[in-house]
C-alpha positions in Angstrom: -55.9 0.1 14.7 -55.1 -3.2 13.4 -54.5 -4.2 9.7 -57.1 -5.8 7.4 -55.8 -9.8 6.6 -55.9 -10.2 3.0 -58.3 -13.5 2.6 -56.5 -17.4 3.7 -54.3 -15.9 6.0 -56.4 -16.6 9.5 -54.0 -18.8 11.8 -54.6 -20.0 15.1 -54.1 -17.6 18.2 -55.1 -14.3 15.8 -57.6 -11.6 17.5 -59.9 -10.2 14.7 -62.7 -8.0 15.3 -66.3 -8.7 12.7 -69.5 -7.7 13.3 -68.6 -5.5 16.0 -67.2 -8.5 18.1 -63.5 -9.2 19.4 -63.0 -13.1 19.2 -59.9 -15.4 19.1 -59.1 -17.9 16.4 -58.5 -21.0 18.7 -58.8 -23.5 16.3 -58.8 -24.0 12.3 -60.4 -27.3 10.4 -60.6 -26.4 6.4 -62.3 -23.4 6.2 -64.1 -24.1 9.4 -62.8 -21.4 12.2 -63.7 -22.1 16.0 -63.7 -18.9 17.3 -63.8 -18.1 21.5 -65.1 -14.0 22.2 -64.0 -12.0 25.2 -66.8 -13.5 27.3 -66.1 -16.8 26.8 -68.3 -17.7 24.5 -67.5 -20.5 21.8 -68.4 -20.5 18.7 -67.8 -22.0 14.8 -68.2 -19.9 11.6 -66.8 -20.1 8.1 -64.0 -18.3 7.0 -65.3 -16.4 3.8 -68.2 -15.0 6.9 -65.6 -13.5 8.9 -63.3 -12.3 6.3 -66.0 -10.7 4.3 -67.6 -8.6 7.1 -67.3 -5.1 6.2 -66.0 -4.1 10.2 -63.2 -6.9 9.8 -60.1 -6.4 11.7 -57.2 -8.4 12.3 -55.9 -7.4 15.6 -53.2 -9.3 17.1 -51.7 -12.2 15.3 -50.7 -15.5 16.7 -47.6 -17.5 16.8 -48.3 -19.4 13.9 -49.1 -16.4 11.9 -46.2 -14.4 13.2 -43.0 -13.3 11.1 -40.2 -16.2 10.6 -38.3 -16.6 13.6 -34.7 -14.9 13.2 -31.8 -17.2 13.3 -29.7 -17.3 16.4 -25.9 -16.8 16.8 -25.2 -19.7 16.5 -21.0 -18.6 16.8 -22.2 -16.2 20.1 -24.4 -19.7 21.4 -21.2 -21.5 21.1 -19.0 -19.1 23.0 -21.4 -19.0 26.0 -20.9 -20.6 29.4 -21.9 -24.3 29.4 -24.2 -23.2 32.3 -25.7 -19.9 30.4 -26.1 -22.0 27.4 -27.9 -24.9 29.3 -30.5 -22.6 31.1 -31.4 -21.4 27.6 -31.9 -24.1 26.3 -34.2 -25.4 29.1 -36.2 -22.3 28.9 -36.7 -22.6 25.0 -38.0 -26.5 25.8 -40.7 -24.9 28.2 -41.6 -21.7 25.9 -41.7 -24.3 22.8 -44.6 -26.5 24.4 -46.5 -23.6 25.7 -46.6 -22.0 22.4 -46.9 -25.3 20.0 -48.4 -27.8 22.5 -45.0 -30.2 22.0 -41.6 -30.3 23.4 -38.7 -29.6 21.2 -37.8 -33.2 21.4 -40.9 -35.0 20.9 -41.6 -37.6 18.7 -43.6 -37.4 15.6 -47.2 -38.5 16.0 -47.2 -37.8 19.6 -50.5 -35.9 21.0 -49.8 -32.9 23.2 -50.9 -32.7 26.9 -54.8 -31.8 27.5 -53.2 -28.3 29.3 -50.9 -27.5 26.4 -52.7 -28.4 23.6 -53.6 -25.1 21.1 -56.7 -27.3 20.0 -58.6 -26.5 23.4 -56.8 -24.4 25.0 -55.2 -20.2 25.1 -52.6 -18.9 25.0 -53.2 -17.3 28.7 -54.0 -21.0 29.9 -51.3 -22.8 28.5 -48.8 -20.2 30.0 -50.6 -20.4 33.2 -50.4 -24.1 33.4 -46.8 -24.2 32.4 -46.1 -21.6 35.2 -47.7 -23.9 37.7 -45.6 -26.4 36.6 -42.3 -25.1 36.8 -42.9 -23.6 40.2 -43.8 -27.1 41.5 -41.1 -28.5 40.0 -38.8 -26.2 42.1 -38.3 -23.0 39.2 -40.2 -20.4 40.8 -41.5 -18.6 38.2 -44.2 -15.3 37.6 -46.4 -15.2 34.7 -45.3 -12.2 33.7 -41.6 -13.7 33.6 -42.6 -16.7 31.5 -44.4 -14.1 29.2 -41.2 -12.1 28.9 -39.4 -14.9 27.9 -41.7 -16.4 25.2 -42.0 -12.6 23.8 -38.1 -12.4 23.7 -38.0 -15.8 21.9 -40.4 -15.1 19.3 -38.3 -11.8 18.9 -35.0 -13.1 19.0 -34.7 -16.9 18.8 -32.8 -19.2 21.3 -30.3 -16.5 21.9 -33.0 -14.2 23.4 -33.5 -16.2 26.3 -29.9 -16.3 27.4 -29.2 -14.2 30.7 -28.4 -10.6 30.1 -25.8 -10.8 32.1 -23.6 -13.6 30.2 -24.4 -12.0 26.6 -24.0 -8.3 28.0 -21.2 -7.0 24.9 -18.1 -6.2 25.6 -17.0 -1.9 26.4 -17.2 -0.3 23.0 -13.7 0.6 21.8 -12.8 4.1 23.4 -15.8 4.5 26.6 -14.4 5.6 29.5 -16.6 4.7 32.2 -17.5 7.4 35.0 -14.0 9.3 34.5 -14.4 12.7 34.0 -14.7 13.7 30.5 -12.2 16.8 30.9 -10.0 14.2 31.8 -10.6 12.1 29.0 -10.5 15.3 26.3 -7.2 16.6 27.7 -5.5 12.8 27.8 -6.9 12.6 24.1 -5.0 15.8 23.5 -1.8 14.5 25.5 -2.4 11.5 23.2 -2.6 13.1 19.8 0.8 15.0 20.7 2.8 11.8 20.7 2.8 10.9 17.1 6.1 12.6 16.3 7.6 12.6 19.9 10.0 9.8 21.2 8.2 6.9 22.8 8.3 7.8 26.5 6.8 6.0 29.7 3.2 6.1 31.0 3.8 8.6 33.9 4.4 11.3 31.4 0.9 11.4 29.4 -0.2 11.7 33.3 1.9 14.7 33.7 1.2 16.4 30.2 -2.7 15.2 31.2 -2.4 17.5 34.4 -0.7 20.4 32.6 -3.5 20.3 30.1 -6.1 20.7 32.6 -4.6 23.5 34.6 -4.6 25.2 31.2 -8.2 24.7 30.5 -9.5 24.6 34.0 -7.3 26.0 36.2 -4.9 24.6 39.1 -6.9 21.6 41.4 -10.4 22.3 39.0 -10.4 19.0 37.5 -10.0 15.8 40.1 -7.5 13.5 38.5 -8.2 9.7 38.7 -5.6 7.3 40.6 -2.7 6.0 38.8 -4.5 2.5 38.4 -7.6 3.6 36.5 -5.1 6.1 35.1 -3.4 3.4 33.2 -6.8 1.7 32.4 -8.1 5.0 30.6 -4.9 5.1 28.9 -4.8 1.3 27.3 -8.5 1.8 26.7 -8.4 4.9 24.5 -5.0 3.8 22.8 -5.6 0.5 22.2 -3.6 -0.9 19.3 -1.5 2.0 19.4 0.5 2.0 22.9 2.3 5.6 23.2 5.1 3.8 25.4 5.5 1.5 22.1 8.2 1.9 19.1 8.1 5.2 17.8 8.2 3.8 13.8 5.1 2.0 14.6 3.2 4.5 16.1 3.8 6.9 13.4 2.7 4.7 11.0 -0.5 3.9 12.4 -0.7 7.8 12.8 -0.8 7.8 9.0 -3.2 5.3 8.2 -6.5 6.6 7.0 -9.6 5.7 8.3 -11.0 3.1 6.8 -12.4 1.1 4.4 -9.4 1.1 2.1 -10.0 1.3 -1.7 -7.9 -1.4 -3.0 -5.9 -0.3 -6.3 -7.5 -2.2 -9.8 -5.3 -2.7 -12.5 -7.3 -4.7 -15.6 -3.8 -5.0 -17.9 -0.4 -4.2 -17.6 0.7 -0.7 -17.0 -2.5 0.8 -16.5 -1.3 1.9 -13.0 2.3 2.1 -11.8 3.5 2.9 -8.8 6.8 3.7 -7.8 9.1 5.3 -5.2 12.7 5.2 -3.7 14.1 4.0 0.0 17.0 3.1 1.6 18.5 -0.6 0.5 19.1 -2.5 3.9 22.8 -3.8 2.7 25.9 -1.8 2.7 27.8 -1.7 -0.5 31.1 -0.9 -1.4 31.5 2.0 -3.3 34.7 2.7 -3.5 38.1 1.8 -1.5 36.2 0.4 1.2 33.6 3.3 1.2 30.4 1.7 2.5 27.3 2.8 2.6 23.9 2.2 1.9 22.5 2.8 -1.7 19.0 3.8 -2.6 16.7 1.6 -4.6 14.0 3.3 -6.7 11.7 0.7 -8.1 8.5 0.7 -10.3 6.0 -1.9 -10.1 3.0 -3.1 -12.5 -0.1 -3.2 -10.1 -2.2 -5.7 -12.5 0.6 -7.9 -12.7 2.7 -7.3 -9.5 5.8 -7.1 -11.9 8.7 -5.1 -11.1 9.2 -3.2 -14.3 12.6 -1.8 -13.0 14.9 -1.4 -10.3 17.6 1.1 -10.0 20.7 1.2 -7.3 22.2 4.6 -7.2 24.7 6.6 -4.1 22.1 8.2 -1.4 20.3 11.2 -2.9 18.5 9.5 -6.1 18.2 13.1 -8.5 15.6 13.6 -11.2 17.4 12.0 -14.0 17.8 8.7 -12.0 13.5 8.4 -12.4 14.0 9.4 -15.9 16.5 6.6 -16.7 14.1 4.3 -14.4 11.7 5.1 -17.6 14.5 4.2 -20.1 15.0 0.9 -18.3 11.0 0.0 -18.0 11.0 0.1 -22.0 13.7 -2.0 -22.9 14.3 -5.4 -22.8 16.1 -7.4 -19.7 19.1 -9.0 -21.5 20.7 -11.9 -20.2 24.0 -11.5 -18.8 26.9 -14.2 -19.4 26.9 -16.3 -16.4 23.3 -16.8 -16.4 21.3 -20.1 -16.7 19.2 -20.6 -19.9 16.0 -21.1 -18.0 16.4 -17.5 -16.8 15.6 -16.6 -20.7 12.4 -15.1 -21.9 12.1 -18.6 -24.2 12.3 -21.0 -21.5 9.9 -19.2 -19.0 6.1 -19.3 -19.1 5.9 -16.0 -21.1 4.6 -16.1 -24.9 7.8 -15.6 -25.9 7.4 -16.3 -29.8 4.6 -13.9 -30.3 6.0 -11.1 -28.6 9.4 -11.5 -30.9 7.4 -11.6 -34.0 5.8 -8.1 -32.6 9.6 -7.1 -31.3 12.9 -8.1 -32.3 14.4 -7.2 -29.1 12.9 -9.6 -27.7 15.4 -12.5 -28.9 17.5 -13.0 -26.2 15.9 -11.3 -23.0 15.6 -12.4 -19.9 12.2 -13.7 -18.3 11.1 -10.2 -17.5 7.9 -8.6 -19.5 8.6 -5.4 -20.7 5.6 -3.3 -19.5 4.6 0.6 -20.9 3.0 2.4 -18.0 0.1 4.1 -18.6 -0.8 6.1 -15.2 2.3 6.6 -12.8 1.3 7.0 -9.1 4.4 8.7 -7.0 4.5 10.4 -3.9 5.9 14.1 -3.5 9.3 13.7 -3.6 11.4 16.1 -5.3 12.8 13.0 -7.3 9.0 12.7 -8.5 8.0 16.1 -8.7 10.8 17.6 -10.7 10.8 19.2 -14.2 12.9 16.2 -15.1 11.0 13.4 -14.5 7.6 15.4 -15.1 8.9 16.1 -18.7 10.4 12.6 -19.6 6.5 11.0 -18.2 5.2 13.8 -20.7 7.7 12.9 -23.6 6.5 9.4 -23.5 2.9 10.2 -22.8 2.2 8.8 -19.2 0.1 10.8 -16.9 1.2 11.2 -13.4 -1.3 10.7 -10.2 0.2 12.1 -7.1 -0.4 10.5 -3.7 -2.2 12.4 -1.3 0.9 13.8 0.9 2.0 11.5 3.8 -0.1 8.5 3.0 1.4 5.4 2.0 -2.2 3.5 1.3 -2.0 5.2 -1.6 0.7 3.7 -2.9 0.7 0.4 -0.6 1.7 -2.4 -3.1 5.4 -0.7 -4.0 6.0 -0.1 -0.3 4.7 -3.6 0.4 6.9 -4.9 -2.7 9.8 -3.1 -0.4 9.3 -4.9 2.3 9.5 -8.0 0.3 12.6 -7.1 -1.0 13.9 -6.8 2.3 12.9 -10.6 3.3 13.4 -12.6 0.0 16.5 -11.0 -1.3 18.4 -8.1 1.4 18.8 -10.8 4.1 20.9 -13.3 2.0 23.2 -10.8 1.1 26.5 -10.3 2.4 26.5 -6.4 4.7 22.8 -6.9 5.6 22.1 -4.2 8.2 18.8 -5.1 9.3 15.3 -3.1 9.0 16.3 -0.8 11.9 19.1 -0.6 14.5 17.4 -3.1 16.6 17.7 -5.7 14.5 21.1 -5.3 13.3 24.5 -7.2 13.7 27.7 -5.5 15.0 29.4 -4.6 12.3 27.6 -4.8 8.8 29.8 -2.4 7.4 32.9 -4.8 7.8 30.6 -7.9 6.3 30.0 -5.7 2.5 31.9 -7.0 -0.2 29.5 -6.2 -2.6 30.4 -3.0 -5.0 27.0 -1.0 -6.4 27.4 -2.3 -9.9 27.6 -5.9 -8.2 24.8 -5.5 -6.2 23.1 -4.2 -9.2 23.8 -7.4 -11.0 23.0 -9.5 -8.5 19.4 -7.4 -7.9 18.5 -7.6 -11.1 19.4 -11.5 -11.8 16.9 -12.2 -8.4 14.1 -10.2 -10.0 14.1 -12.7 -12.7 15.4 -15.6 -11.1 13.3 -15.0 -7.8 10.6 -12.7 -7.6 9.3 -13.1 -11.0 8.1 -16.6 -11.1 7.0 -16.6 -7.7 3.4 -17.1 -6.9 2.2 -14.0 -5.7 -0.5 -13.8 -2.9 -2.5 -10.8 -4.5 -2.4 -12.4 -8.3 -5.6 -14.4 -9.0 -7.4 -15.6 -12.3 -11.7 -16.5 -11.9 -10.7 -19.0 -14.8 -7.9 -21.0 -12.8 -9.9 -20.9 -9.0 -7.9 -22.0 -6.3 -4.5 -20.9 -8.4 -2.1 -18.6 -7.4 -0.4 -17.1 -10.3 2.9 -15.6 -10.8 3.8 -12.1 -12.1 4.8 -13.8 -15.2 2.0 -16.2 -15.1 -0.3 -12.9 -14.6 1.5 -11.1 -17.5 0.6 -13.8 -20.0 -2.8 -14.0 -19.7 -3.2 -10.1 -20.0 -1.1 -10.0 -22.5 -3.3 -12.1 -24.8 -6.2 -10.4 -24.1 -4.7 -7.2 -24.1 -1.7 -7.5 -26.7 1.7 -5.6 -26.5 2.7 -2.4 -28.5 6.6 -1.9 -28.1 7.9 1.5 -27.6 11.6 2.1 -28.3 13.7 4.9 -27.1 16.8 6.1 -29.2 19.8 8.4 -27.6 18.0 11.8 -28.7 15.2 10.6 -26.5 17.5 9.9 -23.6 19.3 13.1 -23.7 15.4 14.9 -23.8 15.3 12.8 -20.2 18.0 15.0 -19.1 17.9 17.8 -16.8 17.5 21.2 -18.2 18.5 24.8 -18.4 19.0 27.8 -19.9 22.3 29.5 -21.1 23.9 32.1 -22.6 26.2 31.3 -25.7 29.0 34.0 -25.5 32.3 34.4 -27.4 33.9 31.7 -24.8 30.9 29.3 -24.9 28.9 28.2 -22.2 29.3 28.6 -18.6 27.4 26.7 -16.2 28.7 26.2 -12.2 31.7 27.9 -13.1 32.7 25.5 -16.1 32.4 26.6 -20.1 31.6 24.3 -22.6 32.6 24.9 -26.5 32.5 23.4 -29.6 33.1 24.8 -33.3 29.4 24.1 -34.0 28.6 26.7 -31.5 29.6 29.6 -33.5 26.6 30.2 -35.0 24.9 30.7 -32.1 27.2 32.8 -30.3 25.3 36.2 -28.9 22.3 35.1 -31.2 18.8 35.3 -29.7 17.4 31.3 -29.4 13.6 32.7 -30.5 12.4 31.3 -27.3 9.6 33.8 -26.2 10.4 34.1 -22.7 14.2 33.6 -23.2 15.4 36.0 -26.1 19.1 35.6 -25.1 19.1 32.1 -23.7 19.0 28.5 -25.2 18.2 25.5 -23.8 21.2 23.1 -22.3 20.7 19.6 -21.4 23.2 17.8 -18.9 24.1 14.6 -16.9 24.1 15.4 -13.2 26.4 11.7 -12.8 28.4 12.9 -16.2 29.3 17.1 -16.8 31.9 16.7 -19.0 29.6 17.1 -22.1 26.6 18.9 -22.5 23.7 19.5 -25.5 22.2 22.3 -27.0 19.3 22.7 -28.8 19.6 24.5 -32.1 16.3 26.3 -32.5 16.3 26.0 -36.3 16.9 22.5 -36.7 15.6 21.1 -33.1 19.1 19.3 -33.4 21.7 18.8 -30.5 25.2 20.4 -30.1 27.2 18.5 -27.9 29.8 20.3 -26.2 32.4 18.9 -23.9 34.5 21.0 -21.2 37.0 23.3 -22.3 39.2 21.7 -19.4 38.8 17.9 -20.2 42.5 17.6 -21.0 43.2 17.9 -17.8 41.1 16.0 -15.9 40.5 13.0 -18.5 37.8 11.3 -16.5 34.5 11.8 -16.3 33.0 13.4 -12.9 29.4 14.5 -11.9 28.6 17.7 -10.4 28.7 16.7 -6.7 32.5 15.9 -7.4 33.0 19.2 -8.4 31.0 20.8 -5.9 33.6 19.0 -3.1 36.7 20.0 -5.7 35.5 23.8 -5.4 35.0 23.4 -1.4 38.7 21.7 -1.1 40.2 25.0 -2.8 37.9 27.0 -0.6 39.2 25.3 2.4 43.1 25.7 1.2 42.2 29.0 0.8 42.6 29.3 -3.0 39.8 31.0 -5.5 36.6 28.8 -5.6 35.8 30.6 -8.7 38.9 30.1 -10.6 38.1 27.3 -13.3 41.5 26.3 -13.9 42.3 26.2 -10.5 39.3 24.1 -9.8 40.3 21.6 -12.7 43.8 21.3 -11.1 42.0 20.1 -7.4 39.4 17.9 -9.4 42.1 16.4 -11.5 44.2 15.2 -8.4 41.4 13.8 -7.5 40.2 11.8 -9.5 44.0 10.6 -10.0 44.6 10.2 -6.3 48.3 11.1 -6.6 47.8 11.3 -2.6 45.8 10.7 0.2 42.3 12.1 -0.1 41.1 14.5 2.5 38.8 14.3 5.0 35.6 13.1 2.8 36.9 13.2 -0.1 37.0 9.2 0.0 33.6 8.7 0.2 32.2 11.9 -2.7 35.3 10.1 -4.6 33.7 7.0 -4.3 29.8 8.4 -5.4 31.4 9.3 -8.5 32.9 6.4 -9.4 29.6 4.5 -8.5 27.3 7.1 -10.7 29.6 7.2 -13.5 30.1 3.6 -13.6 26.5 2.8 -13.0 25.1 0.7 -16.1 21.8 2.6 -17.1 22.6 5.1 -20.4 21.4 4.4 -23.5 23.9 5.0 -26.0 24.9 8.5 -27.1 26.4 9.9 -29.9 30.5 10.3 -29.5 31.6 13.7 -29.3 33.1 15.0 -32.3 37.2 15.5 -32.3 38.1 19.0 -33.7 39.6 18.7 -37.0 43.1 20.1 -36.3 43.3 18.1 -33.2 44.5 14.2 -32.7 43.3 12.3 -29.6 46.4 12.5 -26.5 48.1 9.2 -26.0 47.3 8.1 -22.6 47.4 4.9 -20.5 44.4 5.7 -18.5 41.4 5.2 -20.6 38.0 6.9 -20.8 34.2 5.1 -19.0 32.8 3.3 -22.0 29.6 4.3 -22.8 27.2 2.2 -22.1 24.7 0.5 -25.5 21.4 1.1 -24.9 19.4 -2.0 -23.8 22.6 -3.4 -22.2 23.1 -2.5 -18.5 26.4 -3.8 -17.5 29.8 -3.0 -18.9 31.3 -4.1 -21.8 33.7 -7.0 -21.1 36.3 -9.6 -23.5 34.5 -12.6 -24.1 34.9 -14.6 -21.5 35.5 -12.4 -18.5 33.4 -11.8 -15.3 31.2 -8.7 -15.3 32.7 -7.2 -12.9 
């Protein structure tokens, strides 16, 4: 059946059926249709007569009447052979007279030839004309060829009369020809095997490809394929990801999730924050020519590509290190002595004057935004995923949105940031070890002169100086087009449509950062690893229940992993802290953190005395720290992690402990680690001095 034409929509070349006739429209003047029936026979009617029979059809349209012509690809066209393109091209001149009387190239006002002209003659003549003249012309040509190729221009433009064989696409990604598909399922299976294997040579996925199909199909079953097409199958099915390629970069392609890849939308600062920790590329020196190669944990603002914080810590960042990475997010960046002016929050682009009026501690910071993270996106460390940091995000209400487990899109722009630490700021500095052991010099560790509180300094100083008031690819404004903003840039105009509530942390709310547990308080205080902590203002509590309901007997004791010389306990009355320093701080008179004592305790084991014996411990820890001698066999190097987490700038300030009453404080040369203000990073120094 055809479809009835609504009425003015008759064309020339249409086949309509009225009065129980088939005719052709052959020609059109005004309302005026001259019409030619399957006998031959002309004849002229009006339009409203046909259209208004109650049998009318329209059958088959025309040309004229057809659907509009789709464009051609016109980047496809212009990759073609000169010769493909050119035989196109000469076939769409031929199709275009048959079908509109003219060539393409004809003048305007010029009449068409008596044998290709619509007016008087079909369709079916005009081809058959135009096939007799190309085949005297030389181009032996069918009618039913000719017809072929006006039907596939009409369908698909210029580019459907280019040879098949010039626009035949390319192999889809992954077909494998006429190799057997067992071989190509058990290669696929060799294949998936070598994500986590060392990158090996070609001639073993043939082996493991053999040894998969005697499995499956037996011994000789399956015909294997020479080495050649072998090697073919194998670039074909990998491709992008060579199995005989660096084992790094097959492993992260192995990771990557199929995409499209949701990109993460931030509208204001601190809506989503990512963060996570990796090795720094540059040896420092942590102590006594102890090198080795710190860890950097770093949080970055997603709307504005700001790095809220960095911290440098020994290798194994703890729990308490991502809590004091909070700490540092919500305070100000003060300017260190040394520093330019123009690194100050009132000589950058920042709105520095309205953010003092809203906080004071703004006066004389550095040109870094201080942003409060809403949503934290980590990964499933146990630096992440710990009771620590899990309690300090809850203390200062920020939610936590783990990663899904190993997939790094998820958190792409702070491993991205990482890399860009590596390029703009590792590779300048002196001990540079390169991004893997392919790319690194002979002897890095002899080129690091930088100790961690240095290379602290001189991290943080870049983040301001360097990365942020750099333009940053990913930081765009629809009201500045073609502008590439900064993360400061970025910053203020959030800011001012968003506005800035400070949040301010005091030294109650640092030591509710702090790891946790739960403790005993007996006649000779508290005992934790083997140490006891007292204090007069634990009598109270001695051998009292704490009224927790699932801990009658024990209260809750924060430490400092990097600082166990003092601890806090909660009172449960008051919600007030007890600070309690170790019974045996006389004799050690230097703070330590608990991986010190865990190598004092193994020294004693290993000289054979009581690992258990407190005092005894002490005595180990105390030479030590003092280095009266030598230091044993690693001893140099947990020696210098101490010094390097004790030392590290990033604790608010904390009350002092209280002296006992009936005690005065021991003259001694050697003096105690200053504790560090909070909202000041680096050590206190005489006016005047280096920082370090």
């Amino acid at each position: 059946m055809g479809e009835i034409a609504p009425r003015g929509v008759l064309r020339v070349e249409d086949r309509v059926r009225f009065d129980g006739r088939t005719v052709q429209v052959v020609g059109l003047e005004g309302m005026v249709l001259r019409l030619v029936g399957e006998d031959g026979e002309a004849s002229v009617m009006a339009a409203g007569h046909v259209m208004a029979a109650v049998d009318f059809e329209l059958l088959d349209r025309g040309w004229e009447n057809s659907p509009t012509p789709v464009l051609p690809p016109l980047a496809l066209l212009d990759a073609l052979p000169e010769a493909a393109s050119g035989q196109a091209r000469f076939w769409e001149r031929h199709v275009l007279e048959v079908i509109t009387g003219l060539p393409p190239d004809t003048e305007e006002g010029t009449p068409p030839q008596p044998e290709y002209d619509p007016a008087w003659r079909t369709l079916t003549e005009r081809e058959a004309a135009k096939v007799a003249e190309l085949t005297a012309a030389g181009h032996r040509t069918s009618r039913r060829t000719f017809i072929r190729m006006r039907q596939r221009y009409e369908a698909e433009g210029l580019w459907g009369l280019v040879d098949g064989r010039s626009r035949k696409p390319p192999a889809e990604v992954g077909s494998t020809g006429r190799v057997d598909n067992r071989v190509v399922e058990a290669l696929t299976t060799a294949l998936a095997g070598q994500h986590d294997l060392s990158s090996g040579y070609r001639k073993r996925l043939m082996v493991q490809t053999e040894q998969i199909l005697a499995a499956r199909h037996g011994e000789g079953t399956v015909e294997m394929p020479t080495l050649s097409t072998f090697y073919r199958l194998v670039n074909r099915l990998t491709k992008g990801n060579d199995p005989s390629g660096t084992a790094t970069a097959r492993r992260q392609r192995a990771l990557r999730p199929t995409g499209p890849f949701t990109p993460s939308l931030a509208a204001r600062p601190g809506e989503i924050v990512q963060i996570d920790s990796t090795r720094l590329d540059i040896m420092a020196v942590l102590d006594d020519g102890v090198v080795a190669r710190p860890e950097l944990t770093i949080a970055v603002d997603v709307a504005t590509r700001t790095i809220c914080a960095a911290l440098l810590r020994p290798a194994g960042t703890k729990g308490v290190d991502a809590a004091v990475l909070l700490a540092r997010m919500l305070v100000p960046e003060p300017m260190r002595p040394g520093w330019s002016r123009t690194l100050s929050m009132a000589s950058s682009v920042l709105p520095h004057e309205r953010l003092v009026a809203v906080d004071a501690r703004l006066e004389q910071a550095a040109a870094k935004p201080i942003i409060i993270p809403d949503t934290i996106v980590i990964d499933h460390g146990k630096v992440f995923v710990s009771g620590t940091f899990s309690s300090a995000c809850s203390l200062l209400g920020i939610s936590l949105q783990p990663a899904r487990p190993r997939t790094p899109t998820d958190k792409a722009i702070v491993e991205r940031t990482f890399a860009s630490i590596n390029s703009l700021f590792c590779q300048y500095v002196a001990g540079y070890t390169g991004s893997d052991v392919t790319r690194r010099g002979v002897d890095p560790a002899a080129e690091a002169v930088w100790t961690l509180p240095q290379l602290q300094d001189l991290l943080d100083e870049w983040i301001v100086a360097g990365w942020q008031p750099r333009p940053h690819e990913g930081l765009h404004n629809p009201y500045l087009p073609g502008r590439t903003l900064s993360p400061n840039e970025s910053y203020a105009i959030a800011v001012a449509r968003t506005g800035y509530l400070p949040l301010a942390l005091s030294g109650t709310d640092y030591i509710e950062l702090l790891p946790s547990v739960w403790r005993a308080v007996n006649d000779y205080g508290i005992k934790i690893d083997y140490r006891i902590y007292d204090c007069p203002e634990l009598n109270p509590l001695r051998r009292q229940p704490s009224g927790a309901k699932t801990r009658q007997d024990l209260w809750e004791v924060h430490h400092d992993p990097y600082d166990v010389s003092r601890i806090w306990v909660r009172r449960s009355d008051t919600r007030q802290w007890i600070e309690a320093p170790w019974t045996h701080m006389p004799m050690v008179r230097a703070p330590f953190a608990d991986f010190t004592w865990r190598h004092a305790r193994q020294l004693l084991a290993d000289q054979g005395g009581d690992s258990t014996s407190e005092t005894a411990i002490a005595q180990v820890l105390a030479s030590l720290l003092r280095r009266s001698g030598a230091p044993p066999t690693g001893s140099a190097h947990v020696l210098a992690r101490t010094r390097a987490g004790v030392e590290a700038p990033t604790r608010p300030a904390l009350p002092p402990p209280p002296a006992p009453a009936d005690e005065t404080e021991p003259e001694d040369d050697e003096t105690e680690m200053p504790v560090i203000p909070f909202g000041v990073f680096n050590p206190a120094e005489e006016e005047g001095q280096p920082l370090w």
